[in-house]
C-alpha positions in Angstrom: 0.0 0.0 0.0 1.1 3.4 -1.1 2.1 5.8 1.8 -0.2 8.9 2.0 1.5 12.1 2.2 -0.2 15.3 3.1 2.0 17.6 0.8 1.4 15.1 -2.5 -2.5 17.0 -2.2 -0.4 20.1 -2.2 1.8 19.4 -4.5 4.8 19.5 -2.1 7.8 17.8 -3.4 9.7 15.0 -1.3 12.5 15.9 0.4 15.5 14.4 -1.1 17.2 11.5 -0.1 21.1 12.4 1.1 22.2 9.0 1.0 20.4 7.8 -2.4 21.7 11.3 -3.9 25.2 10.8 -2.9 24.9 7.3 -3.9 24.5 9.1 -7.5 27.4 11.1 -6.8 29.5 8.0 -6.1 28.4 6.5 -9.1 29.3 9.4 -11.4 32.3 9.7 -9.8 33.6 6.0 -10.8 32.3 6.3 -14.1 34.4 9.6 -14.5 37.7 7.8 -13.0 37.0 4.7 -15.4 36.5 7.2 -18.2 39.4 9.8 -17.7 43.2 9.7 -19.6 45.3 7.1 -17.6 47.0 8.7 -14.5 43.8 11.2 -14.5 40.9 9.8 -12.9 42.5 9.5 -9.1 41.4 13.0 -8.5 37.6 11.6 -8.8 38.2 8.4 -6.7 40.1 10.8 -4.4 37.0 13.4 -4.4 34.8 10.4 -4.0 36.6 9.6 -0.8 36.0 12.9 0.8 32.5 12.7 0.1 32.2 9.7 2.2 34.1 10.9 4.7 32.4 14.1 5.3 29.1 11.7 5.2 30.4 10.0 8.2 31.2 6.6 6.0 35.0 6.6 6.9 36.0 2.8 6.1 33.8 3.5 2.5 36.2 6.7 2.3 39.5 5.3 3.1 38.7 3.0 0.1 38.4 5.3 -2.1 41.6 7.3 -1.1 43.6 3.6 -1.1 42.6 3.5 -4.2 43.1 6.7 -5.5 46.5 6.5 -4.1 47.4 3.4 -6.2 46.3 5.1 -9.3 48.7 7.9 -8.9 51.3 5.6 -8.2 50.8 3.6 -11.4 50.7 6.8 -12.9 54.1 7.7 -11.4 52.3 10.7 -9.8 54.1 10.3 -6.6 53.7 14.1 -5.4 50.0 13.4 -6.0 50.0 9.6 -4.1 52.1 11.2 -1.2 49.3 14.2 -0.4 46.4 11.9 -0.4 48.4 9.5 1.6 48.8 12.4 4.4 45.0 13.2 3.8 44.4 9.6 4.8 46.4 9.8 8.1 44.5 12.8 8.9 41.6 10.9 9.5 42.8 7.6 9.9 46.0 8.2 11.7 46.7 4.5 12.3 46.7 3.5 8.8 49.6 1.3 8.1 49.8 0.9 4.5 49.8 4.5 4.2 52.5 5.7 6.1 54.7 2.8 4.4 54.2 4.5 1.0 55.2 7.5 2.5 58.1 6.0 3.4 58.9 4.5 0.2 58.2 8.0 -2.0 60.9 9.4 0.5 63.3 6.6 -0.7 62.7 7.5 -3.8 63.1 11.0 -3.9 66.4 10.4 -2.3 65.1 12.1 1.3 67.1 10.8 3.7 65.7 12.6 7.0 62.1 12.4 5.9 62.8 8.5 5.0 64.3 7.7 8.3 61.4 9.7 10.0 58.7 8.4 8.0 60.0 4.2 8.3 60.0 4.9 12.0 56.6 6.3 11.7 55.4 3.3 9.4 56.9 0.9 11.9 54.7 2.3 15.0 51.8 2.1 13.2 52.4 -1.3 12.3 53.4 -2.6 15.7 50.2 -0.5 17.0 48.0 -2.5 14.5 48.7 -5.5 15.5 51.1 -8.6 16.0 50.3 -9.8 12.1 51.5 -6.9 10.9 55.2 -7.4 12.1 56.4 -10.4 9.7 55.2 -8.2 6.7 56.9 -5.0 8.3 60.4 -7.4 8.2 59.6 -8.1 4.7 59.0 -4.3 4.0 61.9 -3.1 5.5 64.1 -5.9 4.0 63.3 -4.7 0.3 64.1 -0.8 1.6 67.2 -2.0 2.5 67.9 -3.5 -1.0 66.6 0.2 -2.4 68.6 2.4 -0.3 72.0 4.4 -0.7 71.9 6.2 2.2 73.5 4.9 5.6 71.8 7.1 7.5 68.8 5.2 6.7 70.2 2.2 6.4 70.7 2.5 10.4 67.5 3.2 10.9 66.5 0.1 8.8 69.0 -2.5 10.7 67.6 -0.9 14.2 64.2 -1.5 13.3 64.6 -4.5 12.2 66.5 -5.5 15.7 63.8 -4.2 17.3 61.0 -6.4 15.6 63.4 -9.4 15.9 65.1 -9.5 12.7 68.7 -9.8 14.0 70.0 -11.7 11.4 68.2 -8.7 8.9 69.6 -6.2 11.0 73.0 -7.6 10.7 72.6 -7.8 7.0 71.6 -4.2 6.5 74.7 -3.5 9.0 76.9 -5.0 6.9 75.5 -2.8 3.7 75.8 -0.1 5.5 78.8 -0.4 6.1 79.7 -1.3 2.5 78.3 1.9 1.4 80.3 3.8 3.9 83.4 2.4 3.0 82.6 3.2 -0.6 82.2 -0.5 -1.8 78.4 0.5 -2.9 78.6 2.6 -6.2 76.8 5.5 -7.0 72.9 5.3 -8.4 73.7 5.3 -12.3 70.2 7.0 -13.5 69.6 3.4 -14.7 70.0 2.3 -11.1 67.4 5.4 -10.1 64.8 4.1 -12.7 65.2 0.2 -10.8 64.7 2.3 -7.6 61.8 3.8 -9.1 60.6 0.6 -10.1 60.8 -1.0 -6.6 59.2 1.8 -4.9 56.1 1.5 -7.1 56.0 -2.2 -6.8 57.0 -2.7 -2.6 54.3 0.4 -2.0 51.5 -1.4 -4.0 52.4 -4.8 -2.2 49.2 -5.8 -0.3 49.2 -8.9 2.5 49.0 -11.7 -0.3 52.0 -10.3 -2.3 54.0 -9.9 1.1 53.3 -13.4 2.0 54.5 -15.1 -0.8 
């Protein structure tokens, strides 16, 4: 039976429905990202994201951003991935995943203090989160070591990994270290930047299942 509503004899209209009208806006939104030039169509899953975030729909929102952040990545915008990364951990400062991309773009970029803050940030979050997060953090911080130049990080790596109960990683990435100290590393070739590149994109899209294998 048909609900009788005064203002139908008055020719009121209904009030509009929030949630089925941004459920329209969502929609539109996808359909825009699927449809824009590669590299391009982040912007909407990101604007998506803060439209279910200011709707109160947080885990729906943080979706949206994770996966507005891959895009970017793919798309080697990794100015773009970083600032929607730290839009994340505004609202969601626990969010591991997050703050290890972070850590990675700073690898890449060759930021040494902002790395070492960054990993240290990444590992609290992780060890916050939750005892299954540790043996993928080891695995994480294992393939920074391989990427890195920069002994100063490098330390920060080994104690990490000492901490988490990696010794024989830590020792490992001591040992690097102090082969790239000592000069026994050589210098990124802009070859070797490009591999860099390549591992930083592929270790900060790594989810659980690739970790584990």
């Amino acid at each position: 039976m048909t609900r009788f509503r005064l203002g139908d004899l008055f020719g009121i209209p209904k009030s509009p429905d929030p949630d089925a009208e941004m459920e329209g806006q969502l929609r539109e939104l996808e359909h825009q990202a699927a449809d824009a030039v590669p590299g391009f169509g982040a912007q909407f899953l990101n604007r998506a994201g803060d439209l279910c975030i200011d709707a109160g729909k947080l885990d729906r929102g943080l979706n949206y951003l994770g996966r507005a952040i891959d895009m970017y990545l793919l798309a080697g915008r990794w100015d773009a991935a970083g600032a929607v990364c730290r839009k994340l951990l505004r609202v969601s400062p626990g969010a591991v995943r997050a703050r290890c991309t972070l850590a990675w773009l700073s690898i890449g970029k060759g930021l040494g203090g902002d790395a070492q803050a960054e990993i240290r940030d990444y590992i609290h979050a992780a060890r916050a989160a939750g005892p299954g997060h540790v043996d993928l953090t080891r695995k994480q911080l294992a393939l920074m070591a391989e990427a890195v130049f920069d002994p100063d990080v490098l330390e920060v790596v080994a104690e990490q990994l000492w901490e988490l109960g990696d010794h024989t990683g830590a020792k490992k990435v001591g040992l690097r270290m102090k082969a790239v100290v000592g000069g026994a590393a050589e210098e990124l070739s802009d070859h070797d930047q490009e591999r860099t590149w390549a591992a930083v994109l592929r270790a900060a899209l790594m989810g659980p299942r690739e970790l584990s294998k």
